[in-house]
N, C-alpha and C positions, 0 to 999 in steps of 0.2 A: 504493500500500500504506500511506504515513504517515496518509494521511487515514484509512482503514479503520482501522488503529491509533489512531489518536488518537480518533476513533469508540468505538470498542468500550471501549479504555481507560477515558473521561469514565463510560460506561453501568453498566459495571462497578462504577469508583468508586463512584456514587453513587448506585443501583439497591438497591432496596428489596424490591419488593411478591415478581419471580421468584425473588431467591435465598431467600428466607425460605418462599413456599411451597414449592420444590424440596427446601430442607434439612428443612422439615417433613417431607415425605413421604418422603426418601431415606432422615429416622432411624428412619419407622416399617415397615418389610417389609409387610405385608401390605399396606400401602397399596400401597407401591412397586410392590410386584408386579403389583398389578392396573392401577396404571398404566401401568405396563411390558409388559403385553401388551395392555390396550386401544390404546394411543399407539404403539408401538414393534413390538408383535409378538413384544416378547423376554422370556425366561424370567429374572428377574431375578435366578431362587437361582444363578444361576452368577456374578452380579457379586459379591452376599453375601460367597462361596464362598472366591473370592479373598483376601478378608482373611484366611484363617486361618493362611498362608504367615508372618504379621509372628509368631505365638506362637512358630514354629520358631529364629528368629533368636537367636544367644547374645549374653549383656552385652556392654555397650562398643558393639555396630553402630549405625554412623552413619545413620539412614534420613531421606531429605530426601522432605514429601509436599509436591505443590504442583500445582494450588490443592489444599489443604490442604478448602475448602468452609467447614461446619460442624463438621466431624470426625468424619466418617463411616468414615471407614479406623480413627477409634481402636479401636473395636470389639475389632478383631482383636489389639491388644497388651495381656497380660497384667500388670496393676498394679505386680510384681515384673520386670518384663521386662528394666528396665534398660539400655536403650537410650538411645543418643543420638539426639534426635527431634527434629529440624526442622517446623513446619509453616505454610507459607509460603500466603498469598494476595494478591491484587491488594486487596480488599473490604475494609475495616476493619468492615465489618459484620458479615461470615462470619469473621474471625478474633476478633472479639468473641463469639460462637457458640462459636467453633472454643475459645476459652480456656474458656468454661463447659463445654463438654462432658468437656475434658481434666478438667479438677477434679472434676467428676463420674464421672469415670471411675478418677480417680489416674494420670491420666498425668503424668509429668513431662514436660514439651517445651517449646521453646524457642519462639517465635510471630515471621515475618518480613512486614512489608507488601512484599512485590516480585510483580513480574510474572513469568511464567513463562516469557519469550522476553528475560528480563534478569534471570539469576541473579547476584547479587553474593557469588557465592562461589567460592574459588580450584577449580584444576583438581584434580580425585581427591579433591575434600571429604567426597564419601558413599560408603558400602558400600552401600544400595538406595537408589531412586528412585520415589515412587509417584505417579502420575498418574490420578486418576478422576475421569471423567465432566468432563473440564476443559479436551481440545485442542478439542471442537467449535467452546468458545468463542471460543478465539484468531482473530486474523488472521495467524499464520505457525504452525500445527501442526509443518512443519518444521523450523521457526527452533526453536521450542520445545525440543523433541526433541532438537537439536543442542548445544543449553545443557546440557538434563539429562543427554545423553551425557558432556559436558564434564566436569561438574561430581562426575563417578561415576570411582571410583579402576577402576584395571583389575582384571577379574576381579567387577565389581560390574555390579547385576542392576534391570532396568527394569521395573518391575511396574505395570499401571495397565488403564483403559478409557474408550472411547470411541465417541458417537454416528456412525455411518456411512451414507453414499446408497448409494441402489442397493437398499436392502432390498425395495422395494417402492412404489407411488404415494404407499397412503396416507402411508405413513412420510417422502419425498424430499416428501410435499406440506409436511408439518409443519414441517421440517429447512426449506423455503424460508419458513416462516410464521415460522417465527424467528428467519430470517437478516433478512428484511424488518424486524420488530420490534427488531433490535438485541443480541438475547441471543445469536445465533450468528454467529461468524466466518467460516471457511471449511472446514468441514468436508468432508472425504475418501472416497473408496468405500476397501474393502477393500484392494484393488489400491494404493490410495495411501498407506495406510496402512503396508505392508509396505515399497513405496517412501521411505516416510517414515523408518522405522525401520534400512533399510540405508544409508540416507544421512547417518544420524547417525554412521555407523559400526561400530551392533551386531552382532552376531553370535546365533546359535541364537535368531530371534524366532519366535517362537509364536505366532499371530494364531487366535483361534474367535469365531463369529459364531451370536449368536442375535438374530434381527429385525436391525434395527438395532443394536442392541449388540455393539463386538469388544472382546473382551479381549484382551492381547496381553502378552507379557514377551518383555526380551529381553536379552541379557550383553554388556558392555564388554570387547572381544578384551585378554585380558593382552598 
């Protein structure tokens, strides 16, 4: 597993040409979309969709995103929202992104270079936790998951998604074209996902599946 880690780590680091065109296309929807049913099979307005949960949230909520990306999740938080907003990636390239986007947006937030299966923040630090389109890449989806459990006060909520097998040839062919090329970890069927999710210790997880794409949320038992 170290080697796979230390692997994916260095690629991440220093990996240019996929994160820049992914963030291209994740910030523009129509593209996404169409990518996301040619490539994937899946209906993209439901990833969208997801963000619009952060406008509900009241002042003061701690929300830790991570990989944070580009800042694609900012979207969904209102300029006035007043939040305390984390947004953490492994990429100093995507968090360089991720800081223009916020500006552009008016978000205030905070910007961390860490990985997402080595959060250095104490235990119960956030009220939400979001994770998009970010476990495929890891080499411990688990491990991850287990951190962001951690690092979530009780009674706080996991919000995020993720690439998954099983959807289909075409889809498990791509999922292994990109585990070969180094942008993907160890990514999960369904089934492991849920696994993954109960063994961080969550409670009331949510798991729906369009193509390859699950979204999933799920609450830290008080």
């Amino acid at each position: 597993m170290s080697g796979v880690a230390d692997r994916l780590d260095r690629h991440w680091r220093r990996g240019r040409l996929v994160p820049v065109v992914y963030d291209f296309a994740v910030e523009r929807e129509p593209i996404a979309r169409l990518g996301g049913r040619l490539l994937w099979g899946a209906d993209m307005r439901v990833f969208y969709d997801t963000f619009a949960e952060a406008a509900r949230l009241p002042p003061g909520t701690a929300v830790l995103d991570v990989p944070c990306g580009g800042g694609v999740a900012f979207r969904g938080v209102p300029r006035d929202a007043g939040l305390r907003y984390v947004a953490a990636d492994l990429s100093r390239l995507m968090l360089g992104r991720a800081r223009a986007e916020a500006r552009r947006r008016g978000l205030d937030a905070a910007f961390a270079g860490v990985s997402a299966d080595r959060l250095p923040f104490a235990d119960g630090s956030f009220d939400r936790c979001h994770t998009y389109n970010g476990l495929h890449c890891l080499p411990d989806p688990a491990g991850a998951l287990a951190e962001m459990a951690r690092v979530l006060r009780p009674g706080g909520v996991l919000r995020g998604s993720a690439m998954v097998t099983g959807a289909g040839r075409r889809q498990d062919a791509f999922i292994a074209f990109l585990r070969a090329r180094g942008d993907f970890g160890r990514p999960g069927s369904l089934a492991n996902l849920r696994g993954w999710l109960d063994g961080a210790g969550l409670e009331s997880a949510e798991v729906t599946a369009t193509g390859a794409l699950a979204c999933f949320s799920a609450v830290k038992p008080g």
